[in-house]
C-alpha positions, 0 to 999 in steps of 0.5 A: 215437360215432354211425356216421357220426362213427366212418365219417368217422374210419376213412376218413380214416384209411384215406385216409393209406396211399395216400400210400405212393408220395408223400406223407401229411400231416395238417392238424388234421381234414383227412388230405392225399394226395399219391400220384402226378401227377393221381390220383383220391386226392390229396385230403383226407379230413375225420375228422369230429372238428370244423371245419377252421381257416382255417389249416389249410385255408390249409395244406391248399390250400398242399400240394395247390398244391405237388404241382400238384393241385386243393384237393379233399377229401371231407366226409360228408353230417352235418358238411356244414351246419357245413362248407359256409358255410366251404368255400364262403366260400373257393370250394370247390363240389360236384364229386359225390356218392356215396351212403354205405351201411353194413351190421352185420356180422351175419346174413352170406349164404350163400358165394358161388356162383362161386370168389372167391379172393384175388389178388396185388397185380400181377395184380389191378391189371392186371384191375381196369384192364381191368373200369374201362378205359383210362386207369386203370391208374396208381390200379388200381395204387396202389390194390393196393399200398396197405397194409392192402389185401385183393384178391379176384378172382371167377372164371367158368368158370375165367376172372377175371371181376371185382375187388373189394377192402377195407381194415379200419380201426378195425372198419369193412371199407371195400369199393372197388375192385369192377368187372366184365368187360364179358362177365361183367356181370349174371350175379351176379359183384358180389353173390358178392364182396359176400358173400365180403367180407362173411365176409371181414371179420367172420372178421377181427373187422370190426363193420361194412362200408361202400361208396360208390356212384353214386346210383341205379346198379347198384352201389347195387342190389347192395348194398341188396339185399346187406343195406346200408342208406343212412346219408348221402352223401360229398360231394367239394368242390374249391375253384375260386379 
């Protein structure tokens, strides 16, 4: 199975455990979120096995109406040729794009120079919102009580100053969940996490790491100079009829 085959597998995989505070449905290639009113997860994550049929997507489009949501899902960058004349048929359209790197868990850096701990679900959460801002609160939440999660917190000083997470499916350590404090931004806090991470997940077994990132952002400079290189791209498609 090439890399971003076994990628879109162990995402869509993944994808199902946020469903543990609603709803997990999956329809044929496409796995379907429902985990709370107008959260950033209630999508569908295509597994990269083969097309949707028209009737799944019916049945797709059926779920995310029935929980009030837009008929969104994520569609990596190699199936988007056979996908897109499809979705687009049925008037899906591009919301965004993020950039899909993925690193060989081999050749690990050096431990981090700041305290990078691992932190409870709770006290996490209520950090992270703090590093994304208002309005986050509800999916920093849903994010650290999906099972499977590890959550790590890095200290400054004695004070936490950022968050970072990951989940290990089918040997792929899927990095998320990293943010920073405002007062704490560009002194290296999101590179130690990278590095802890990056230990973390081979300890556990994990051959791979992945992360998605903002074209052309900090995060992206991170984690290319963290060793990750750049396989494709996510696209997020939402249906607009």
């Amino acid at each position: 199975m090439d890399i971003l085959t076994r990628l879109a597998h162990s995402e869509a995989t993944a994808h199902a455990r946020y469903g543990h505070t609603g709803e997990t449905v999956r329809f044929g290639p496409l796995v379907a979120v429902h985990a709370g009113p107008n959260l950033p997860v209630d999508t569908g994550w295509h597994d990269g096995t083969r097309l949707p049929t028209p009737q799944e997507l019916d049945e797709f489009e059926a779920f995310s109406a029935k929980h009030g949501q837009p008929a969104s899902l994520h569609l990596l960058s190699a199936f988007a040729a056979a996908g897109l004349p499809l979705l687009t048929a049925r008037g899906y359209g591009l919301d965004y794009l993020l950039h899909g790197y993925v690193r060989e868990l081999t050749d690990l850096p050096a431990s981090p120079a700041f305290i990078v701990r691992e932190e409870e679900a709770g006290a996490w959460a209520a950090l992270a919102a703090r590093c994304f801002g208002p309005g986050t609160e509800e999916i920093m939440s849903v994010v650290a009580h999906a099972p499977g999660t590890q959550l790590f917190v890095a200290d400054v000083d004695g004070t936490p100053a950022a968050t970072a997470a990951q989940s290990i499916t089918e040997g792929i350590a899927a990095f998320h969940g990293t943010a920073t404090l405002p007062e704490f931004q560009g002194r290296g806090v999101q590179t130690a996490l990278l590095a802890h991470r990056l230990n973390v997940a081979a300890q556990a077994g994990a051959d791979l790491a992945s992360v998605f990132v903002t074209p052309g952002g900090g995060s992206e400079r991170n984690v290319e100079r963290a060793g990750f290189r750049l396989l494709g791209a996510r696209l997020t498609l939402t249906r607009r009829k």
